[in-house]
Each structure stands twice: as structure tokens, then as C-alpha cells.
C-alpha positions as semicolon CSV with decimal commas, in nm:
position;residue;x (nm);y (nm);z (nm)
1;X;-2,656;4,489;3,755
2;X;-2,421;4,582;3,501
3;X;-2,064;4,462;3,632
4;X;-2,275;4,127;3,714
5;X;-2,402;4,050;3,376
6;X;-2,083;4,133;3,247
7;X;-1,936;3,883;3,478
8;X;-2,106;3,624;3,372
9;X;-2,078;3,691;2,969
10;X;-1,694;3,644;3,073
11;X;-1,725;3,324;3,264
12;X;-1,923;3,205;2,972
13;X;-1,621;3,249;2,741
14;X;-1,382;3,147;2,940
15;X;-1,582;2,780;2,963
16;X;-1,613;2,803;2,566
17;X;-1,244;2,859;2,544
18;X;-1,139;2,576;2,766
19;X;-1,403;2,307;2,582
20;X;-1,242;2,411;2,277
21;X;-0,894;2,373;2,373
22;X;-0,968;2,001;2,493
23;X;-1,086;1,933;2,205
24;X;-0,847;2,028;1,995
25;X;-0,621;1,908;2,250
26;X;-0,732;1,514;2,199
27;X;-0,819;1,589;1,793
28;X;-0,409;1,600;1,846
29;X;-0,312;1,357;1,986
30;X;-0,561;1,104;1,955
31;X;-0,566;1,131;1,583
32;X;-0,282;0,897;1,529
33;X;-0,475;0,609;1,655
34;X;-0,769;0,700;1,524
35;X;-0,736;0,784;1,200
36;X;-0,801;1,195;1,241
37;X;-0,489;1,306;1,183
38;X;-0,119;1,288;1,250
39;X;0,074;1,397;1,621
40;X;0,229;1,744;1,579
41;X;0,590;1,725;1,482
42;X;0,886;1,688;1,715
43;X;1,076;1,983;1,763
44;X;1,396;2,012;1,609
45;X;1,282;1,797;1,316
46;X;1,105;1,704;0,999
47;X;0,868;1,488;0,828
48;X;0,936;1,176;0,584
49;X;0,635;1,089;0,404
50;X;0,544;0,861;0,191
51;X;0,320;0,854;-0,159
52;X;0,229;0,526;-0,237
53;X;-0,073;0,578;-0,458
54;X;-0,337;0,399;-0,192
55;X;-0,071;0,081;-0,130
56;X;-0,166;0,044;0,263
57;X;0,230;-0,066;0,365
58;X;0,542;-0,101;0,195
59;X;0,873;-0,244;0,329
60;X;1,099;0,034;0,340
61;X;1,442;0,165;0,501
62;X;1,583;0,541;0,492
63;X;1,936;0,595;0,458
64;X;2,114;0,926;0,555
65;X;2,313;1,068;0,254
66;X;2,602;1,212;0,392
67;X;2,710;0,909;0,593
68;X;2,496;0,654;0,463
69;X;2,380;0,522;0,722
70;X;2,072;0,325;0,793
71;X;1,844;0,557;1,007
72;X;1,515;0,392;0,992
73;X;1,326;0,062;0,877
74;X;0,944;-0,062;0,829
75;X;0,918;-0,443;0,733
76;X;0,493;-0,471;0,806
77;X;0,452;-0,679;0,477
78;X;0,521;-1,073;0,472
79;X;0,704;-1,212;0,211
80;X;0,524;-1,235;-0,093
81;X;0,646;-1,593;-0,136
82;X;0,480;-1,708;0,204
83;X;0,193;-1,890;0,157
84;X;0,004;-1,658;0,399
85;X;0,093;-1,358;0,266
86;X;-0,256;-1,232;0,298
87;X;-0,334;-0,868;0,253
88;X;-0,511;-0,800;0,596
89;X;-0,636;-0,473;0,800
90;X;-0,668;-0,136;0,693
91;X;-0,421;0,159;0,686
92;X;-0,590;0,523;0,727
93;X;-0,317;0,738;0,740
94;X;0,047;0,721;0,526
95;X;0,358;0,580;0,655
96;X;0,628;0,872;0,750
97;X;0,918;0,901;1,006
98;X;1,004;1,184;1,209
99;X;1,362;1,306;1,146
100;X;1,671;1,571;1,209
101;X;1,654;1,794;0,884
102;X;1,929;1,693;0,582
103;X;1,907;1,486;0,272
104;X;1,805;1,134;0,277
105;X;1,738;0,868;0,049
106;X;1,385;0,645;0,027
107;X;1,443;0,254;-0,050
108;X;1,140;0,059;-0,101
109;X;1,160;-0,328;-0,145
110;X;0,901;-0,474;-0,407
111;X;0,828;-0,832;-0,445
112;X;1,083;-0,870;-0,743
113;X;1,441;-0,821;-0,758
114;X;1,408;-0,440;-0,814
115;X;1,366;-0,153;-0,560
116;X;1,236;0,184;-0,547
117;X;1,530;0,464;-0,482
118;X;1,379;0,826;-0,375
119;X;1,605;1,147;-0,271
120;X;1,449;1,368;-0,048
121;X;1,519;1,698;0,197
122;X;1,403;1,669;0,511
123;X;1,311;2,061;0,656
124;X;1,251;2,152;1,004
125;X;0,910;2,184;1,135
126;X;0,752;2,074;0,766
127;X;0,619;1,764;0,605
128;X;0,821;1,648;0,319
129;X;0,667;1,375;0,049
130;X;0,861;1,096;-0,139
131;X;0,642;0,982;-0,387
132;X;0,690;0,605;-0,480
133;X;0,668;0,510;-0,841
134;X;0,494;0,129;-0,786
135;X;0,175;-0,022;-0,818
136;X;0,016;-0,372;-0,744
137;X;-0,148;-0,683;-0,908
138;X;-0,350;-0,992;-0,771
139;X;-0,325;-1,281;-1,001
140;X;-0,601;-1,541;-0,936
141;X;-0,613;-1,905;-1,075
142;X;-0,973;-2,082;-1,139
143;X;-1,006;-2,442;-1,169
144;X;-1,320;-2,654;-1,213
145;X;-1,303;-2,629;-0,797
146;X;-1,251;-2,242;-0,811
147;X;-0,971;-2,055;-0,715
148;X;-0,666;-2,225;-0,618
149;X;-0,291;-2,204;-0,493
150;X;-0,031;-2,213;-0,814
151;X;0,278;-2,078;-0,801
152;X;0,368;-1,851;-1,091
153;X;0,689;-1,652;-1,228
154;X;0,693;-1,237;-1,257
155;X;0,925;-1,142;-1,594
156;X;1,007;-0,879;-1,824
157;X;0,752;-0,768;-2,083
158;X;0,974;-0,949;-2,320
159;X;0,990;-1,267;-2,155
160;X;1,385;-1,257;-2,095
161;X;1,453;-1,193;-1,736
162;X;1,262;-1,372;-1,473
163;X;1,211;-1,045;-1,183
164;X;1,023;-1,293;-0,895
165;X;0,805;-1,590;-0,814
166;X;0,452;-1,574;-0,593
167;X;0,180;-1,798;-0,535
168;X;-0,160;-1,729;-0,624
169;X;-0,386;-1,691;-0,320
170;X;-0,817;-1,774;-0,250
171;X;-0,806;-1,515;-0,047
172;X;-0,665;-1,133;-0,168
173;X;-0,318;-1,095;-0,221
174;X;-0,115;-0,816;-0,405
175;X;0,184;-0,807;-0,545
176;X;0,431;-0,503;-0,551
177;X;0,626;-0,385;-0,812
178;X;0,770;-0,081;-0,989
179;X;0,582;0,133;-1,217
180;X;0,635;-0,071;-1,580
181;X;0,478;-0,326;-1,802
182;X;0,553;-0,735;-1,714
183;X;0,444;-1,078;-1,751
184;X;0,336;-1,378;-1,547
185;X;0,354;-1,720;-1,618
186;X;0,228;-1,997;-1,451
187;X;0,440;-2,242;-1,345
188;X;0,319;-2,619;-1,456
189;X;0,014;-2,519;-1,532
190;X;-0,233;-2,769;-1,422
191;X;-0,404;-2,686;-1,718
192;X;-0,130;-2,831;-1,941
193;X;-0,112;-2,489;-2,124
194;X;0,107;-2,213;-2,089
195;X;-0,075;-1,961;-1,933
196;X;0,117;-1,642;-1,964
197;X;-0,038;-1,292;-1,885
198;X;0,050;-0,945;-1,970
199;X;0,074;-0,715;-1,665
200;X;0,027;-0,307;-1,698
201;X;0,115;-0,141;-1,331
202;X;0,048;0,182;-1,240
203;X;0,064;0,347;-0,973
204;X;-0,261;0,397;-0,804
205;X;-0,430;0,126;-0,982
206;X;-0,444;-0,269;-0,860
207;X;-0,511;-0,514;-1,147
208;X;-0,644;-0,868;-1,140
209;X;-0,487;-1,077;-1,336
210;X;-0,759;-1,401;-1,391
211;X;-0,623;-1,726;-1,530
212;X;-0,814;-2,028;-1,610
213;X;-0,992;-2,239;-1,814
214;X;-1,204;-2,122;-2,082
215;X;-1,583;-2,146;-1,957
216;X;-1,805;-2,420;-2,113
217;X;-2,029;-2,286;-2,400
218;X;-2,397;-2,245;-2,270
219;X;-2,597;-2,551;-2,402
220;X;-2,917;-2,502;-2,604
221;X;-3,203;-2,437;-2,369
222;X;-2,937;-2,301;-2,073
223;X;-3,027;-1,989;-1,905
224;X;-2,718;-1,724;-1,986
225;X;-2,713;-1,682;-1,578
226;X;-2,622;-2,078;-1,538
227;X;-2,355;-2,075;-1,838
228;X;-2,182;-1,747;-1,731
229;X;-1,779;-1,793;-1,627
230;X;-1,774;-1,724;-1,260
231;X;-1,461;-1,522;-1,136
């Protein structure tokens, strides 16, 4: 009676063991796809990761720094001067690149004239973070019809170098740039004004940047509701 019940305490754990390990097995390498986490690393190499502070995906290219050479590139982001240069889908999990350990160097394109540089060492078997120093604006324009398409220049905070051009969207669009303090202007303003805006980016935070005319003051007897600006 004994041997039997032991036999079957063993066959029990054996069937535990092998649930678990399938399990874990698809936790591995199902969680790319589906958001749970990343496939194991490659053997023989590191991971390049990227910090973006929440940006879903950036236009980047790594370059090795002994040779220089171009060893990977990631272009997911349109143009931020298309006119469909919506921000669509969702990104759950950071961009990184699997690669043979040694020094690299991080370039990230914004949608200005500047770049992002980043050194990093690549170890074997561990994953290595670049952390990105840019953040991202939306600048919408509001017209008696509501929002509308107007393009509009990116400068300096002091209004001396023009950095880019984009178009204000209806539907959500962000704008990438480094870390810093700008302006944007509108360019011919259908308003006839010269609607300029100050811009703070940091990283981690996304500002909206709301241009337009000044609402109508509420006539007597108007509900505040019916008077309010809308957005």
C-alpha cells in the first residue's frame, strides 16, 4: 500500500512540473507578441534598450564605435511633415536590438534639425538602457469650424533659428524634439495675428499647445455651459 501511494504522490509532481514548465515555456516566448515580456536573449550577445520616457516609437539607427558602422535602423514614425502623420496603435513594450557586446552609439532623429546622440556598452547576456533626453508636443488650431490643418514653424526660445515646420492635425499628432524650451509660430495665421507659443518639453511629459481665437464673452442671460471655449 505504501510503495503505491508513494507512486502516485510522484506521478502527481511530475504532471505539476511539466504544466509549469509549459507555461513558463509560452510566458517566453509568447510574450513578445503579447505584451508579457521580452524573448530571452541570444547567446553570445547583449541588449540595446531604449528610454524614451512613454514616446511609443522613435526613428533611430545604432552605429558601432570602433568602425562606425551602421549596424541597425528603426524608421516606424512618418514624417512629421506628412499630412497623415497620425499617431496610431499602441506600443507595450520598449524598442531594443539584440547585439555582439562592445561600445555603440544611439542616434535618434526628432522632427527638427537636431538629433539625440547616446554612448552605450553593450554586455553579454545583460540588458543595457540608453536613455533618450526628448519629449513631445501636439499643437492644435481652433477656428469658428473647430480644429483645423495650419502649418506652423518650430524655433528657438529666442525666436532666431527656425529648428522645423509641421502641420497641425484634427486628429492626435506629436511632435518630437529634444529635451529644451522652444517656440511655434503659425504660419499665415488665418487669424491675421501672429500666433506664437512658448513650448516647455520634457521628457516624459506631452504638452498641447492650443491656438485660436479668443472665445466670445458670455452674453447677459447665457448659461456659463453655452459660453464656455470648447477645446
Amino acid at each position: 500500500m505504501t510503495s503505491k501511494v508513494e507512486y502516485t504522490q510522484v506521478r502527481k509532481w511530475l504532471l505539476v512540473g511539466a504544466i509549469a514548465a509549459v507555461v513558463a515555456g509560452c510566458a517566453t516566448t509568447g510574450g513578445s507578441g503579447g505584451g508579457y515580456g521580452l524573448p530571452p536573449i541570444p547567446e553570445g550577445k547583449g541588449r540595446l534598450m531604449l528610454e524614451t520616457g512613454g514616446i511609443n516609437e522613435v526613428n533611430y539607427y545604432v552605429l558601432d564605435e570602433e568602425t562606425g558602422e551602421e549596424v541597425h535602423s528603426e524608421s516606424p514614425r512618418m514624417a512629421a511633415s506628412s499630412p497623415i502623420g497620425y499617431e496610431t496603435g499602441y506600443r507595450s513594450l520598449p524598442q531594443f536590438v539584440d547585439l555582439a557586446p562592445g561600445s555603440y552609439r544611439v542616434v535618434v532623429n526628432t522632427d527638427i534639425d537636431d538629433s539625440v546622440e547616446k554612448e552605450v556598452e553593450v554586455l553579454m547576456g545583460q540588458e543595457m538602457y540608453a536613455t533618450i533626453p526628448i519629449g513631445r508636443f501636439q499643437v492644435i488650431f481652433s477656428d469658428a469650424q473647430g480644429r483645423s490643418q495650419v502649418p506652423f514653424l518650430i524655433f528657438d526660445y529666442n525666436l532666431r533659428t527656425m529648428l522645423g515646420r509641421g502641420m497641425t492635425s484634427t486628429e492626435v499628432r506629436y511632435f518630437i524634439v529634444p529635451v529644451g524650451e522652444y517656440k511655434v509660430r503659425i504660419e499665415n495665421s488665418p487669424t491675421g495675428v501672429d500666433e506664437i507659443r512658448p513650448v516647455q518639453v520634457s521628457m516624459g511629459q506631452t504638452q498641447n499647445i492650443l491656438i485660436g481665437p479668443s472665445p466670445s464673452p458670455a452674453q447677459p442671460g447665457e448659461g456659463g455651459s453655452e459660453g464656455a471655449a470648447q477645446p
